[in-house]
RONU-132774 format. One record per residue (C-alpha): residue number from 1; residue in three letters; chain; x, y, z. Coordinates in steps of 0.001 Angstrom, whole numbers. Layout:
// residues N
[NUM, ala, A, [X, Y, Z]],
...
END
This chain:
// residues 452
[1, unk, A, [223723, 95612, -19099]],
[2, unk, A, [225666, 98904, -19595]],
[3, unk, A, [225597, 100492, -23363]],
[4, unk, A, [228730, 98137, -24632]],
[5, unk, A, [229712, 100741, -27635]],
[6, unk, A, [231756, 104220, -26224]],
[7, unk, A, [232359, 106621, -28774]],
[8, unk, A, [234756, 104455, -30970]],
[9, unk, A, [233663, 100677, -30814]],
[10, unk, A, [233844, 98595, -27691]],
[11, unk, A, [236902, 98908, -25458]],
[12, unk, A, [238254, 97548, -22369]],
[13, unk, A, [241478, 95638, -20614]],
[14, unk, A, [242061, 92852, -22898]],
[15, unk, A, [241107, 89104, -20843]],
[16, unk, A, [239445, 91245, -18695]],
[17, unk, A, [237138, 93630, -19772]],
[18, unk, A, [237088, 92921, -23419]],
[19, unk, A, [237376, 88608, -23684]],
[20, unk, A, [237428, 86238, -26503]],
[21, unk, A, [233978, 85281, -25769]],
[22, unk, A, [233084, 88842, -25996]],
[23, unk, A, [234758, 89716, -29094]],
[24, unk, A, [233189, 86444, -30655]],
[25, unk, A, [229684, 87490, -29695]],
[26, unk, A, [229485, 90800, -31087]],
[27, unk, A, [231185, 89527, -34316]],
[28, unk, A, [228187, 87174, -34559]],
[29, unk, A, [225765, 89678, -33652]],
[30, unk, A, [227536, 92196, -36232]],
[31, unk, A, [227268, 89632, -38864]],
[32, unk, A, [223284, 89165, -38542]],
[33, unk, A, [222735, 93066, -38051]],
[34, unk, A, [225205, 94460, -41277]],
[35, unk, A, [224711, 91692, -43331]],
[36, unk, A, [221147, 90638, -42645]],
[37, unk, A, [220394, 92189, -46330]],
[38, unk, A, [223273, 90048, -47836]],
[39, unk, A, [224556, 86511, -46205]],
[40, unk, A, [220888, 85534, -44651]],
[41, unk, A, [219044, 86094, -48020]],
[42, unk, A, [221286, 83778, -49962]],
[43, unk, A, [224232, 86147, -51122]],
[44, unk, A, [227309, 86003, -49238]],
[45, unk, A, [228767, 88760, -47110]],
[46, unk, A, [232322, 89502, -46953]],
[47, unk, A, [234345, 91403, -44280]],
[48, unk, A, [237753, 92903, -44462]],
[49, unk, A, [239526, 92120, -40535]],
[50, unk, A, [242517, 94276, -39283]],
[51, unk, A, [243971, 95112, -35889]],
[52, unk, A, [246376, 97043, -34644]],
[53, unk, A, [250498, 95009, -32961]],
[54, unk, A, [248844, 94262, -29814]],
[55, unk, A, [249810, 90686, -28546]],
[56, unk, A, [245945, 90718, -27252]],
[57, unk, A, [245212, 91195, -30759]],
[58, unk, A, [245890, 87505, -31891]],
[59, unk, A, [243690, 86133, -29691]],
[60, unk, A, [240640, 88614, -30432]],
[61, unk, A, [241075, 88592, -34076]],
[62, unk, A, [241134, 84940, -34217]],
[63, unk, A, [237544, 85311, -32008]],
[64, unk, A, [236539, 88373, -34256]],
[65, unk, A, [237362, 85803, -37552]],
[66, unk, A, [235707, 82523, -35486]],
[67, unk, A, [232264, 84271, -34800]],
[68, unk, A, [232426, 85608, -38509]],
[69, unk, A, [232529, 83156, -39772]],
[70, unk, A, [230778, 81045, -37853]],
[71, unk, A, [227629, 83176, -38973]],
[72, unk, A, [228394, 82457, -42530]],
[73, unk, A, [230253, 85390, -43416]],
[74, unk, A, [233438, 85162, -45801]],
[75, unk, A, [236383, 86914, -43796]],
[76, unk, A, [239421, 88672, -45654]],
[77, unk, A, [242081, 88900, -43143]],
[78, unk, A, [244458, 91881, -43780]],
[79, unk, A, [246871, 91783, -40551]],
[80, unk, A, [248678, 94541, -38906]],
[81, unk, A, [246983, 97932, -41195]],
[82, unk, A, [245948, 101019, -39649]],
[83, unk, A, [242152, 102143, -38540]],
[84, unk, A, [241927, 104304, -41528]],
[85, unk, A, [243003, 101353, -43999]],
[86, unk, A, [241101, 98715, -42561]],
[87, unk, A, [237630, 101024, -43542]],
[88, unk, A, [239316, 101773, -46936]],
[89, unk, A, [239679, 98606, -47958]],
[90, unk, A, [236156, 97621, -46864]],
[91, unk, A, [234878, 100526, -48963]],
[92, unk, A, [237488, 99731, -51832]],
[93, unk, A, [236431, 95827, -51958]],
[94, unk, A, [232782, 96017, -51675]],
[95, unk, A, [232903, 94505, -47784]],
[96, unk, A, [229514, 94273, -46304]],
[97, unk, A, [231492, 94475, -42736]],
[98, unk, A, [234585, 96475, -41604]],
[99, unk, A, [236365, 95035, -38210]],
[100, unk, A, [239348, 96719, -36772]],
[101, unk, A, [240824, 95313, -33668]],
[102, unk, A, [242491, 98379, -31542]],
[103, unk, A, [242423, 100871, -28688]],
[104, unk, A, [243585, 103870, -30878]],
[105, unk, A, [246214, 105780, -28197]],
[106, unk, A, [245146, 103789, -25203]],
[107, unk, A, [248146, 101765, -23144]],
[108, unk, A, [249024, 97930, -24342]],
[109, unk, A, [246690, 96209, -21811]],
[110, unk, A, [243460, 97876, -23537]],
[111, unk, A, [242076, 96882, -26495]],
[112, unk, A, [238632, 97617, -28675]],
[113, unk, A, [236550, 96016, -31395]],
[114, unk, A, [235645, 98655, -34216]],
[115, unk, A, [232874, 97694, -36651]],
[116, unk, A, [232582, 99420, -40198]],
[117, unk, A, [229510, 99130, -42458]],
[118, unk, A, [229443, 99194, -46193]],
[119, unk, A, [231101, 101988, -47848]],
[120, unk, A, [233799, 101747, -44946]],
[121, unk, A, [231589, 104049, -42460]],
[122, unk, A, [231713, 104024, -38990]],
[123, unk, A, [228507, 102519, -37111]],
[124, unk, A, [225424, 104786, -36764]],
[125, unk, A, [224151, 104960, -33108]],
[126, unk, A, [221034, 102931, -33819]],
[127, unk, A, [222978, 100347, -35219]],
[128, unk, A, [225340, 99400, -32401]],
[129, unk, A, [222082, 99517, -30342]],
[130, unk, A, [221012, 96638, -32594]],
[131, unk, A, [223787, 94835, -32516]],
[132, unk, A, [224267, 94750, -28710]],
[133, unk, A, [220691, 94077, -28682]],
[134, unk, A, [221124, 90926, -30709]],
[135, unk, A, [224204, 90517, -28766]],
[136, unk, A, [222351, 89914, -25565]],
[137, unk, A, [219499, 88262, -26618]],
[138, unk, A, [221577, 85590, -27878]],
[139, unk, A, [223891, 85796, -24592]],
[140, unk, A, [220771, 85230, -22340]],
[141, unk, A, [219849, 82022, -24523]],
[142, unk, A, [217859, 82490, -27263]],
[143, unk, A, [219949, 80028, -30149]],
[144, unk, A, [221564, 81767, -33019]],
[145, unk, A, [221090, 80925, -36387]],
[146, unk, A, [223785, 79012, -37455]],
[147, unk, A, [224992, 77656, -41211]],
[148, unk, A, [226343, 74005, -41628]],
[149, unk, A, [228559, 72654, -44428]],
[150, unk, A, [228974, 74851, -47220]],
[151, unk, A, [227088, 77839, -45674]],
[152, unk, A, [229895, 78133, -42937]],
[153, unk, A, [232158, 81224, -44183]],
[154, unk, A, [235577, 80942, -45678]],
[155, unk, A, [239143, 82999, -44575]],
[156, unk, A, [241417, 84128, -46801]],
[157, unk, A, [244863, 86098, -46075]],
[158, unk, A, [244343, 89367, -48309]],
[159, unk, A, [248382, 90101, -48090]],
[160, unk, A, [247492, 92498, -51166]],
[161, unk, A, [246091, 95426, -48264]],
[162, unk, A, [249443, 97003, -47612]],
[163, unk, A, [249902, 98187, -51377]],
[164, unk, A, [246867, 98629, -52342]],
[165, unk, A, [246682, 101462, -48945]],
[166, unk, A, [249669, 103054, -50049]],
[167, unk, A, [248616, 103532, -53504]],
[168, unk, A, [245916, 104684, -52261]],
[169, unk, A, [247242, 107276, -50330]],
[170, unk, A, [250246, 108328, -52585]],
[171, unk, A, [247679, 108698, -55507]],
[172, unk, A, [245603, 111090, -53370]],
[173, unk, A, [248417, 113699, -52768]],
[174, unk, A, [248159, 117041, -54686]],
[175, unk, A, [252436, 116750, -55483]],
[176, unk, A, [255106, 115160, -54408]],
[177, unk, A, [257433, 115459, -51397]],
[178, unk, A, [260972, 115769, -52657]],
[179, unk, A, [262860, 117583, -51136]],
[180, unk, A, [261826, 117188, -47740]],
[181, unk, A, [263298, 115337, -44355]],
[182, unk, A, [260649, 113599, -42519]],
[183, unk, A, [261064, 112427, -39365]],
[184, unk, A, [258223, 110065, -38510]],
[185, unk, A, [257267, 108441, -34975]],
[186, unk, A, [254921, 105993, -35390]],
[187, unk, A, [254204, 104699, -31481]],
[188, unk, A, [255390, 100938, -32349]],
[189, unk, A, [251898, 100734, -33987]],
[190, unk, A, [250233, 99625, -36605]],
[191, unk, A, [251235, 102137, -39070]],
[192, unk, A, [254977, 100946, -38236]],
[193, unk, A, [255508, 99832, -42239]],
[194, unk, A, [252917, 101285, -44006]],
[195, unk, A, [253447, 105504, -42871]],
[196, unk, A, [257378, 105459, -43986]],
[197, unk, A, [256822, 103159, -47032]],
[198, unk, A, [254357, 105927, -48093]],
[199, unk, A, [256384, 108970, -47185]],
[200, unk, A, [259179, 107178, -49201]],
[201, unk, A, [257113, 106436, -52506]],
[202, unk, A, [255911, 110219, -52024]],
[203, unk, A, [259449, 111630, -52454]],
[204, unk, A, [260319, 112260, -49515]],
[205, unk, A, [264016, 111379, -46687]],
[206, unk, A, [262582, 109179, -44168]],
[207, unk, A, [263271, 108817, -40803]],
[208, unk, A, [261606, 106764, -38493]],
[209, unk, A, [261757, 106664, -34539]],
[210, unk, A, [258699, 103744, -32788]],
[211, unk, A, [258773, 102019, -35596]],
[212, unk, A, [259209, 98410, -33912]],
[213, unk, A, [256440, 97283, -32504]],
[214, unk, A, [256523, 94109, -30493]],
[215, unk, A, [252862, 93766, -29622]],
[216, unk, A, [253778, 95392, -26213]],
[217, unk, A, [255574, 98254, -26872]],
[218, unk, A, [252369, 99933, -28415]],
[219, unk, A, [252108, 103778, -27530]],
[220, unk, A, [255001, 103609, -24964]],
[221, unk, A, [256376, 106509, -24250]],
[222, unk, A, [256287, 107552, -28018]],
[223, unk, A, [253510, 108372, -31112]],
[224, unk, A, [250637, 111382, -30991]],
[225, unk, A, [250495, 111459, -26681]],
[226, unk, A, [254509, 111692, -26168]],
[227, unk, A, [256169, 113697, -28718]],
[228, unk, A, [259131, 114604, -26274]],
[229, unk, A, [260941, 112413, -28323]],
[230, unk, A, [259930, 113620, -31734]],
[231, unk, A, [260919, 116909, -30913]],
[232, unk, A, [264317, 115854, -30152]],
[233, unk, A, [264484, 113313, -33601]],
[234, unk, A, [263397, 116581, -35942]],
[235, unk, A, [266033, 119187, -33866]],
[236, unk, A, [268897, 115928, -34383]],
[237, unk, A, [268186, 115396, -37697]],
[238, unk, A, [268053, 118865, -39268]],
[239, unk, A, [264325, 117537, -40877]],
[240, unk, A, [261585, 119867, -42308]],
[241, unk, A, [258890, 118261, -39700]],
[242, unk, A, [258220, 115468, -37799]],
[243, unk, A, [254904, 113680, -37863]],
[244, unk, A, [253211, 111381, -34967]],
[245, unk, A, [250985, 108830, -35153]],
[246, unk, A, [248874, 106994, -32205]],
[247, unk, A, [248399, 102964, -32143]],
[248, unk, A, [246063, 102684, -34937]],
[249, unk, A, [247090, 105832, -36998]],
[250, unk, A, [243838, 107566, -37265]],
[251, unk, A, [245024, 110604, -36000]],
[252, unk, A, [248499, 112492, -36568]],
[253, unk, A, [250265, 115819, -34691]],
[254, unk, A, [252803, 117310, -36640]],
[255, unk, A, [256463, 119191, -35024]],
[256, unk, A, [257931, 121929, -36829]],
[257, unk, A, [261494, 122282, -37589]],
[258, unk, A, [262333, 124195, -34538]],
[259, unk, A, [260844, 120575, -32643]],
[260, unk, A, [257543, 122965, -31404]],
[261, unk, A, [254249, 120905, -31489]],
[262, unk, A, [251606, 122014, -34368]],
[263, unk, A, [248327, 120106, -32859]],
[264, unk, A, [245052, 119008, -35010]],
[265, unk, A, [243647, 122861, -34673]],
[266, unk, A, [246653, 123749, -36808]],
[267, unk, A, [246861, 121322, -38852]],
[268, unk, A, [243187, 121560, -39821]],
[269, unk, A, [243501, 126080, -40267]],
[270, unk, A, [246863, 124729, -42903]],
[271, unk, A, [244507, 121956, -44936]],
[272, unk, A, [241574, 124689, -44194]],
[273, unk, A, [243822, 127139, -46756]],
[274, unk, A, [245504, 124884, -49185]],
[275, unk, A, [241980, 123353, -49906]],
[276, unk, A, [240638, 126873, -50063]],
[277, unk, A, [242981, 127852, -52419]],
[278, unk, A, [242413, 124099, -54692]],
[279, unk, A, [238858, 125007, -54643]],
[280, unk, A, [238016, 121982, -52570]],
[281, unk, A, [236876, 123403, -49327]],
[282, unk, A, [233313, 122984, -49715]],
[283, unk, A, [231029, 125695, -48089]],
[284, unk, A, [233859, 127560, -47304]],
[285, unk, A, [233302, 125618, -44071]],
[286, unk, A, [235521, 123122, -41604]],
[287, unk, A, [233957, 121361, -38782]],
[288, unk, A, [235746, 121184, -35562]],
[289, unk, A, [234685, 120234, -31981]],
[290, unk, A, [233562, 122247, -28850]],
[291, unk, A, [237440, 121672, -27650]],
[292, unk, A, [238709, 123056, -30948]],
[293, unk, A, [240976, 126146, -29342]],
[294, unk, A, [239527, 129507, -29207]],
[295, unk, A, [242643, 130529, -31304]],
[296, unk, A, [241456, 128328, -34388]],
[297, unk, A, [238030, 130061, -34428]],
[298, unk, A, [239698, 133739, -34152]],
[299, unk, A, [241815, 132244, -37366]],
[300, unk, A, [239442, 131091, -39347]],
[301, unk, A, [236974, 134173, -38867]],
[302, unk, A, [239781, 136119, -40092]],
[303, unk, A, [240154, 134147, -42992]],
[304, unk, A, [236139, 134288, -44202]],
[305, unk, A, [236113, 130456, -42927]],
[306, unk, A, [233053, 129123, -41465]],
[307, unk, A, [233582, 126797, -38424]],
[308, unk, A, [231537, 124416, -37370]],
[309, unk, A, [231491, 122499, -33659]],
[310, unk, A, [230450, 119342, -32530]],
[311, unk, A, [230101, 117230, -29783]],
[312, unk, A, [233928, 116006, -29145]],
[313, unk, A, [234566, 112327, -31086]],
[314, unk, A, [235193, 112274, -34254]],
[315, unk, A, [232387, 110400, -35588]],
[316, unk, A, [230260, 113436, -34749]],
[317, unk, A, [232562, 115649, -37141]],
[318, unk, A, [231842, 113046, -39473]],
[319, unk, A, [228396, 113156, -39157]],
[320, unk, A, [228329, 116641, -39595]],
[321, unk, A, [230363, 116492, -42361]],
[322, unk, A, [228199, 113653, -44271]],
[323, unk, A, [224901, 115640, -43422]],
[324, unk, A, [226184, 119056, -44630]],
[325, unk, A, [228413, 118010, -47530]],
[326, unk, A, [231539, 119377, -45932]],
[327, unk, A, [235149, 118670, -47467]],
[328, unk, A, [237199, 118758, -43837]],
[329, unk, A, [236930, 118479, -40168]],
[330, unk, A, [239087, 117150, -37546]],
[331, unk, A, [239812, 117225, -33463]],
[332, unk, A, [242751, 119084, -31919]],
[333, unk, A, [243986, 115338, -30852]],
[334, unk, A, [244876, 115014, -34317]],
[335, unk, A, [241824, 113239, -36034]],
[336, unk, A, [241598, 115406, -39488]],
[337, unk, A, [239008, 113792, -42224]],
[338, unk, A, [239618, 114567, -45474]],
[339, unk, A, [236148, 113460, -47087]],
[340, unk, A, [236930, 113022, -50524]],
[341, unk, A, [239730, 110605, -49907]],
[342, unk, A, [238949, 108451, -46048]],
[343, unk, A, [235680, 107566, -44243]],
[344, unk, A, [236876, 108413, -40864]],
[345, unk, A, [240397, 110406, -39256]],
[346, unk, A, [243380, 108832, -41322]],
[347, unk, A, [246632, 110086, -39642]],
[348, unk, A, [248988, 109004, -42615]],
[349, unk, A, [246778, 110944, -44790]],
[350, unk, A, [247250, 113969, -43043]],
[351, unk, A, [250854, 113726, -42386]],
[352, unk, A, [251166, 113541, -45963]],
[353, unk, A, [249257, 116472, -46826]],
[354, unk, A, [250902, 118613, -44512]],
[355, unk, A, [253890, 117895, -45839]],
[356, unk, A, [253067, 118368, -49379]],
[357, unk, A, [251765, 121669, -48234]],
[358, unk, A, [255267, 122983, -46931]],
[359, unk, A, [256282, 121086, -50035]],
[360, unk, A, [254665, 122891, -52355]],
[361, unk, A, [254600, 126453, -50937]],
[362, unk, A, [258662, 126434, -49975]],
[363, unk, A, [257190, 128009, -46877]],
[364, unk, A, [258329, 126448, -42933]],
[365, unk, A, [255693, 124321, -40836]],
[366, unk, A, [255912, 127066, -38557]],
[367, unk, A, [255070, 130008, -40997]],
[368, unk, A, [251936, 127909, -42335]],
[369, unk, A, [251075, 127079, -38476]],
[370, unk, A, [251422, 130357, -37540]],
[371, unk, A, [248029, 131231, -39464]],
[372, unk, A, [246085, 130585, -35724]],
[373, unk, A, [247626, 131724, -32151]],
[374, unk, A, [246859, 128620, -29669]],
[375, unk, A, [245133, 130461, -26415]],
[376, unk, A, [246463, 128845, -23616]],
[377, unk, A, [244327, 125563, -22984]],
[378, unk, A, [244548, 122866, -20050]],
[379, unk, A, [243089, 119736, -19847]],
[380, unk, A, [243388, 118000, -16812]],
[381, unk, A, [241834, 113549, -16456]],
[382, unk, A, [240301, 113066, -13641]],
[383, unk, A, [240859, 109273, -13042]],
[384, unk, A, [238452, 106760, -11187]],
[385, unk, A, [235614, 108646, -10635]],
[386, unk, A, [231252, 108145, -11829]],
[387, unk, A, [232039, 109805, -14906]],
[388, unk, A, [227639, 109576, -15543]],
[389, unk, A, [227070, 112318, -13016]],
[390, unk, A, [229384, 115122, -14370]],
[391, unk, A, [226481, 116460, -16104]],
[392, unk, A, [223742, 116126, -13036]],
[393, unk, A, [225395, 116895, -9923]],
[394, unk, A, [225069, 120097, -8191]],
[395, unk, A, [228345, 120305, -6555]],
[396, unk, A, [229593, 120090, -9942]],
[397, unk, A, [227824, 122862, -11663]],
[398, unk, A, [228388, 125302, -9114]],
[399, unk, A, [231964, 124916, -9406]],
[400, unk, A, [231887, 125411, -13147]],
[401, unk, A, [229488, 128472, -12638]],
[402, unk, A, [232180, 130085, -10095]],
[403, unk, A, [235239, 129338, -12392]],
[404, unk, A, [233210, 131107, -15790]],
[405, unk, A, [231760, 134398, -13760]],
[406, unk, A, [236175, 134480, -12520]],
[407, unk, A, [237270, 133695, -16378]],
[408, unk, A, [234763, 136227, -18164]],
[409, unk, A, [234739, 136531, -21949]],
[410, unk, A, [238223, 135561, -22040]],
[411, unk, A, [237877, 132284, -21628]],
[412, unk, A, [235804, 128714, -21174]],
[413, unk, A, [235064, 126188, -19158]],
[414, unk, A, [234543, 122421, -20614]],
[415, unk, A, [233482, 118982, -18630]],
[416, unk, A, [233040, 115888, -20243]],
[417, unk, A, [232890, 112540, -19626]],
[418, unk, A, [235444, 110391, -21893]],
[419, unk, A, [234006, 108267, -24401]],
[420, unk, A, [236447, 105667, -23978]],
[421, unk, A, [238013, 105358, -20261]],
[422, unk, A, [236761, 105917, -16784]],
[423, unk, A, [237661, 109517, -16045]],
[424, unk, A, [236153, 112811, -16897]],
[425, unk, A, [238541, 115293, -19223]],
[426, unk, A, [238165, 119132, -17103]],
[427, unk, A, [239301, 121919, -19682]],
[428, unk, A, [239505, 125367, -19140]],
[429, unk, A, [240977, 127543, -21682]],
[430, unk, A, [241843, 132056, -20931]],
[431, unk, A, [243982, 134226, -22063]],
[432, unk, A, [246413, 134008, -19005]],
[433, unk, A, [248114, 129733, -18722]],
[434, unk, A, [249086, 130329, -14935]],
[435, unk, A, [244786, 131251, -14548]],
[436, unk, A, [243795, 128450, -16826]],
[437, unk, A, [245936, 125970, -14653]],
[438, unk, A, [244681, 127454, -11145]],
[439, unk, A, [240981, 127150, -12454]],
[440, unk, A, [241611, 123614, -13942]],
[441, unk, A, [242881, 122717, -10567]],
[442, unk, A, [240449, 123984, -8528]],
[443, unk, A, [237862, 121977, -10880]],
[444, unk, A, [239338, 118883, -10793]],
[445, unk, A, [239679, 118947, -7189]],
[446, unk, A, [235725, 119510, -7194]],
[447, unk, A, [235278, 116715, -9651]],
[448, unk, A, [237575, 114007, -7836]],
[449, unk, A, [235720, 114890, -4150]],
[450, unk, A, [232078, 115395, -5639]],
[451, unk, A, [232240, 112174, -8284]],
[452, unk, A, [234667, 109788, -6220]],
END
């Protein structure tokens, strides 16, 4: 059996890939791995369930909830909520287990099973080993351990997660937001009520554009991957900025008033500054990514900011982060952790602080954005091909050789396999877009005929 886990829970085409009986499994096996300290020895565990509008999500949270509780495990079932809230509230309640059912920005058909453990913290690799492990020992036959009567968990509707989120959040910001337009597209996800309620409460005029999700609308066309349509809502309605979210709002890009993008590299130099200046930038340090653009590191050199890179995902950031002590780090997708306040990228979060940054320093999105110059960047998917052999084949890494001697200190080359779909992500970034694209092109052409 393949490793199950990618780099942010277990995804695939929902019925297909990613089944009830599936979803049911791993719930089990999560509940005898995370809670093997806690239910087993007599106390019992509790865990905090959430997904994202997906139709597919009924049916795998009502398998996420069965196996759960099947294993003797006391389930608090807090509906539609974002990623980010869902770990919250597992932190916030003393949950032994954190379940989020989602596939983040992927299209409607996909969906993923995303385990937190105490505290509200994303899975260390070593654990999802164990818990496919248990997974597929129990798969292949061996019985599991299973309570009768009054063992057997209990599930309980906590309808009380919306406000206690957005109180949450709105008691986190460093002022309020009045004053300010908002436009805010939120990708007919699962942020759809909770993002403007808290925008509102903050101060701030509200207006919202993929805000009515049907549980197949999800990411079409609109949120954090389209913004064609946010530009046009900010330029229409005269607003300050415009914030986007993805499907399960863990991540958030940002348009100024002019409708111009302002991507996570941005938005992490602005946050880099204003926590500077609060004194909360610990280490004088942010942690971004090997993608993070060769324009944010010139920036924050400038600025006597330290900048540290990770693997790309960000539960590396966040391991960084946790390790080191640091305050903020985030991905140029848009997944910005703010330590203090969120275990893991919370995209209403960061819309919020943005804002309250132009709110409180009178000063444009595009005058705090303009602290970093974005290098011209391309990123090209390379669909349908062995993404495992990006890294070993020859073919491959004489191409990428060729294209660095032609780019020369002006620029980079980046492969890597995705974490979450079957392609492999070519990126090439120089000083000149109309080289960058040629290179890019010439790459993926080399990927697609040596990996197909």
């Amino acid at each position: 059996m393949g490793r199950l886990f990618g780099t942010d829970g277990v995804r695939g085409v929902a019925n297909a890939d990613l089944t009830a009986e599936l979803a049911l499994g791993l719930s089990v096996a999560a509940a005898h791995v995370l809670a093997e300290a806690g239910t087993f020895e007599g106390h019992r565990a509790t865990a905090v369930v959430g997904r994202d509008p997906r139709a597919s999500g009924e049916f795998l949270e009502a398998a996420v909830v069965a196996g759960l509780a099947s294993a003797g495990v006391d389930v608090l079932r807090v509906g539609v909520l974002p990623t980010p809230a869902v770990a919250y509230l597992t932190g916030a309640l003393g949950a032994d287990i954190g379940v989020m059912l989602s596939a983040s920005h992927n299209a409607m058909p996909d969906n993923g099973v995303k385990f937190f453990a105490r505290g509200g913290h994303k899975l260390a690799d070593e654990l999802e080993d164990r818990i496919e492990t248990v997974y597929e020992q129990h798969r292949t036959g061996e019985p599991w351990s299973r309570p009768t009567g009054s063992g057997v968990g209990r599930v309980t509707d906590y309808t009380e997660g919306f406000d206690r989120y957005v109180a949450h959040l709105i008691g986190v910001l460093p002022n309020r937001l009045d004053g300010l337009k908002v436009v805010l597209d939120e990708a007919h996800g699962a942020a759809a009520r909770v993002s403007p309620e808290a925008f509102a409460r903050a101060g701030a005029e509200v207006v919202t554009i993929g805000a009515e999700p049907d549980g197949l609308n999800i990411n079409d066309g609109c949120g954090s991957t389209h913004l064609a349509l946010l530009r046009a809502a900010v330029v229409e309605h005269g607003a300050d900025l415009g914030i986007a979210h993805d499907g399960d709002a863990d991540r958030c890009l940002a348009v100024d008033a002019a409708g111009e993008e302002v991507d996570g590299d941005q938005i992490l130099a602005v946050l880099a500054l204003a926590m500077r200046e609060a004194g909360q930038l610990r280490g004088n340090t942010v942690v971004g990514t090997v993608m993070s653009n060769l324009g944010f590191k010139i920036a924050m050199e400038r600025e006597g900011i330290q900048l540290v890179q990770t693997a790309v995902g960000d539960r590396y950031v966040l391991e960084s982060m946790k390790a080191e002590g640091y305050a903020l780090g985030g991905e140029q997708s848009g997944h910005v952790i703010v330590l203090d306040h969120a275990t893991t990228g919370d995209g209403t979060l960061t819309g919020l602080m943005l804002a309250a940054r132009v709110a409180a320093t009178g000063r444009p999105l595009a005058e705090l954005a303009g602290v970093m110059e974005r290098l011209p960047q391309v990123l090209v998917n390379v669909p349908d091909v062995d993404k495992s052999r990006v890294h070993t084949s020859q073919e491959v890494a004489a191409a990428v050789a060729e294209a660095e001697r032609e780019l020369g200190a002006t620029g980079r080359v980046l492969l890597r396999p995705s974490g979450t779909e079957p392609l492999v992500r070519v990126m090439v970034e120089a000083a000149d877009i109309e080289q960058a694209r040629a290179v890019a092109g010439q790459l993926a052409d080399v990927v697609k005929s040596a990996l197909g």
